[in-house]
C-alpha positions as CSV (number, residue, x, y, z in Angstrom):
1,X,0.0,0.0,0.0
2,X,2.7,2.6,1.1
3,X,5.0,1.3,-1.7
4,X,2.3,2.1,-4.1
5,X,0.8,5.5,-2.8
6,X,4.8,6.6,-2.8
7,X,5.4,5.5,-6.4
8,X,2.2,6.9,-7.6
9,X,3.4,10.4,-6.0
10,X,6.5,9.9,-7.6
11,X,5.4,9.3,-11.1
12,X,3.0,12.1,-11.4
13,X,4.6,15.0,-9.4
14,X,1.9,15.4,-6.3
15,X,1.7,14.7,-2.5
16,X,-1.1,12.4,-1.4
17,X,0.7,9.0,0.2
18,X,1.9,11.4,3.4
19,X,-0.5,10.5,6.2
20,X,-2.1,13.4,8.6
21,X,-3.5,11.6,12.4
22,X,-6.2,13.0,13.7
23,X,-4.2,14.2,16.5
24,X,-2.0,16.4,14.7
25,X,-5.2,18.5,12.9
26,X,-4.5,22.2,13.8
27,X,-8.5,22.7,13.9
28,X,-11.4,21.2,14.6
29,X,-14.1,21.4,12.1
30,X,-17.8,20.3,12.6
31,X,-18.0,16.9,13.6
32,X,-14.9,16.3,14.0
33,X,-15.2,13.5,16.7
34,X,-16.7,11.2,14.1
35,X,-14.1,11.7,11.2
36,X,-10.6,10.1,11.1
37,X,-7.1,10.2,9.8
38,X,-6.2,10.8,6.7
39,X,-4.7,8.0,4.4
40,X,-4.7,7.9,0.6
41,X,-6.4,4.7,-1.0
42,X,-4.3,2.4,-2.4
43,X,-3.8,3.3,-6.0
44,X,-5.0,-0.1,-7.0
45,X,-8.0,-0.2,-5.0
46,X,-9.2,3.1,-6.4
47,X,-8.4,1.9,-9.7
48,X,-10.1,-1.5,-9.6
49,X,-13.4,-0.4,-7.8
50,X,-13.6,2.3,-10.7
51,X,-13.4,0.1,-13.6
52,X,-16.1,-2.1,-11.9
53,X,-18.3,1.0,-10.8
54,X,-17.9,2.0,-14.3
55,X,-19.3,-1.1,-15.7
56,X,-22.8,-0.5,-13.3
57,X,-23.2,2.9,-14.6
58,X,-22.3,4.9,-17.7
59,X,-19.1,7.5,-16.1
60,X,-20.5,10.1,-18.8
61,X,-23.5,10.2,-17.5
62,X,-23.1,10.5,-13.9
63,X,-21.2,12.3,-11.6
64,X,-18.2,11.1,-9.3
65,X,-17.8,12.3,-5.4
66,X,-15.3,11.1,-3.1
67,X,-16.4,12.0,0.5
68,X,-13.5,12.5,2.7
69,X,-11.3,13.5,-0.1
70,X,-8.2,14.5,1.8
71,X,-5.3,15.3,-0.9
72,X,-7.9,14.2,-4.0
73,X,-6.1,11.3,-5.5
74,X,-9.2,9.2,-6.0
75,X,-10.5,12.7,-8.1
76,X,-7.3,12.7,-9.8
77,X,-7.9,8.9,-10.9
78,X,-11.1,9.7,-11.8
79,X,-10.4,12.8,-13.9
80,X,-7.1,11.0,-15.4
81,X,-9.6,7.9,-16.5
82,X,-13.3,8.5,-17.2
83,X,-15.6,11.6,-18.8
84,X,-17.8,12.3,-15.6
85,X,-20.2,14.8,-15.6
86,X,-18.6,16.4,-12.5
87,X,-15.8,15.3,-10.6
88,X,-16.2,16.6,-7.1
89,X,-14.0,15.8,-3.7
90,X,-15.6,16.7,-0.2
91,X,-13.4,17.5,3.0
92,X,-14.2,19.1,6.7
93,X,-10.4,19.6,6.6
94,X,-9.1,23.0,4.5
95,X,-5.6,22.4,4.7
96,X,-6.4,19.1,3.2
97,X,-8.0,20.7,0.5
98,X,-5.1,23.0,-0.2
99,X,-3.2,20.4,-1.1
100,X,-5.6,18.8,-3.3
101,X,-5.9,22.0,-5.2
102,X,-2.3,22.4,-5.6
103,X,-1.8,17.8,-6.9
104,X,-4.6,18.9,-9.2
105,X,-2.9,22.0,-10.6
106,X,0.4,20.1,-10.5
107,X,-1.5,17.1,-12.6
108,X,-3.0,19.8,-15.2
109,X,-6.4,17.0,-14.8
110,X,-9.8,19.5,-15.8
111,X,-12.8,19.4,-14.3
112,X,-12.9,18.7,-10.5
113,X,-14.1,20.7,-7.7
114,X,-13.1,20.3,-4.3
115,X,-15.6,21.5,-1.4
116,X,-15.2,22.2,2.2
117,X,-18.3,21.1,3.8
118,X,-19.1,18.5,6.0
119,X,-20.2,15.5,3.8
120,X,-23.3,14.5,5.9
121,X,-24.8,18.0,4.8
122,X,-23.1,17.8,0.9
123,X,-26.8,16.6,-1.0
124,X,-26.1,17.8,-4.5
125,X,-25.3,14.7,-6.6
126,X,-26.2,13.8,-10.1
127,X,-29.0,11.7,-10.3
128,X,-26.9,8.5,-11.5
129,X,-23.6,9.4,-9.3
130,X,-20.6,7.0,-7.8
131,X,-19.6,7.7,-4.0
132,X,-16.2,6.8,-3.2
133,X,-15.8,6.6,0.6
134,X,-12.4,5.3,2.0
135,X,-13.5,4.3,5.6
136,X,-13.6,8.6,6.0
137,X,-16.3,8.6,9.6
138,X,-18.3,6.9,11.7
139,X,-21.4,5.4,10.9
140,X,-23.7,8.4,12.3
141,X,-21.9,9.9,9.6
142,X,-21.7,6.9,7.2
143,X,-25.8,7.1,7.8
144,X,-26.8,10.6,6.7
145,X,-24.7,10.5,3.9
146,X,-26.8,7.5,2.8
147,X,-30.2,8.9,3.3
148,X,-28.8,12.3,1.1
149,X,-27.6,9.6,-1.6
150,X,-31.0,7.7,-1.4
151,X,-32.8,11.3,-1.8
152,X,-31.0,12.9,-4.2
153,X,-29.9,9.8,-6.9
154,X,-32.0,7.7,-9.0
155,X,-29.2,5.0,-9.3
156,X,-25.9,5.1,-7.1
157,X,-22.9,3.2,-6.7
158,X,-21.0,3.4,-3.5
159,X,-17.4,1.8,-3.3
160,X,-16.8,1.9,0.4
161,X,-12.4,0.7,0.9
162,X,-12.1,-0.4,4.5
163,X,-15.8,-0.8,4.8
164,X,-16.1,-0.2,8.7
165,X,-19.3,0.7,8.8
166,X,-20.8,-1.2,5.8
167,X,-23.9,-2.2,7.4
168,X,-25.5,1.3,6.6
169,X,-25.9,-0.3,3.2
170,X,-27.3,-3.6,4.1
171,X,-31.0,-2.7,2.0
172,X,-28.7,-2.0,-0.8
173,X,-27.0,-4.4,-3.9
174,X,-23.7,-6.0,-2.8
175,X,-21.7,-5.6,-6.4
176,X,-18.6,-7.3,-5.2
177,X,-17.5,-7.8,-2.1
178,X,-13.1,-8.2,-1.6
179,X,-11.9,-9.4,1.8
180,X,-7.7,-9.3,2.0
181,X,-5.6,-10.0,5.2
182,X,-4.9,-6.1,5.0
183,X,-8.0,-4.0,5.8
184,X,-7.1,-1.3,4.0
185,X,-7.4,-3.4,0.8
186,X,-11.4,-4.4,1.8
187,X,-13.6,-2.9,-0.7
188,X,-16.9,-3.2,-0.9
189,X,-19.0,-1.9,-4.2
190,X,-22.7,-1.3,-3.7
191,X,-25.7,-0.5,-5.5
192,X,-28.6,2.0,-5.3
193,X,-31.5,0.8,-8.2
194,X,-28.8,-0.4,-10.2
């Protein structure tokens, strides 16, 4: 995983693999007690959960959010990869959003916007979207941004890496499911109506 976050930073010129614990955030935005470190996905998770998210639904006609963005490499992916109608990473965490605005820049990728909000209260997805969560809160958290996603999208794909809370989805289509010694490397893709 490190090996592979590194190399990725490497290779196209950005900072994302560097970790930031939750103990070492200068502030403390809105509910802040249920959120967690930050760790980029593994580049390979993030790549393989696409391509099968992709298959479910069309990427040009939906839009692509990743909740708990951190440093945006999943919305660089994205971007790099498929035509999404919007490309849009969510964060409580402004300094963390600096630096995703700066790998972005760096990457010269078009066509994502990064939002400091709290992502229970983000409710503004296309109505055919994929949700990238990478184990980014707890599961009061995990909950409301389910209900938004049920409210807002006619079909939906979450792919939840390190699926700590993935019984929020349990009403919901189990794509594929990958168990792996190492956590972090857990994904779980599910499905809204799809």
């Amino acid at each position: 995983h490190t090996r592979e976050n590194i190399w990725f930073d490497i290779t196209y010129g950005i900072n994302t693999a560097s970790w930031l614990r939750k103990k070492d955030f200068k502030e403390q935005p809105k509910n802040f007690e249920h959120g967690v470190r930050y760790r980029a996905s593994a580049t390979s998770e993030t790549c393989s959960a696409l391509k099968t998210a992709c298959k479910e639904i069309n990427a040009a006609d939906c839009g692509y959010y990743d909740l708990g963005c951190g440093k945006g490499k999943t919305n660089f992916i994205a971007a790099d990869c498929y035509p999404f109608i919007e490309n849009i990473g969510i964060d409580y965490y402004q300094p963390l959003l600096d630096v995703a605005q700066s790998n972005i820049k760096k990457s010269k990728s078009n066509g994502v916007t990064f939002l400091n909000q709290d992502m229970s209260e983000f409710k503004v997805y296309q109505k055919n979207s994929i949700i990238y969560l990478y184990n980014p809160a707890g599961e009061k958290i995990i909950d409301a941004v389910r209900q938004n996603i049920e409210s807002a999208c006619d079909k939906a794909i979450v792919i939840y890496n390190k699926p700590e809370h993935e019984d929020v989805f349990n009403s919901w289509r189990v794509i594929t499911r990958k168990i792996h010694r190492d956590r972090d490397h857990c994904t779980t893709i599910f499905g809204w109506n799809t």
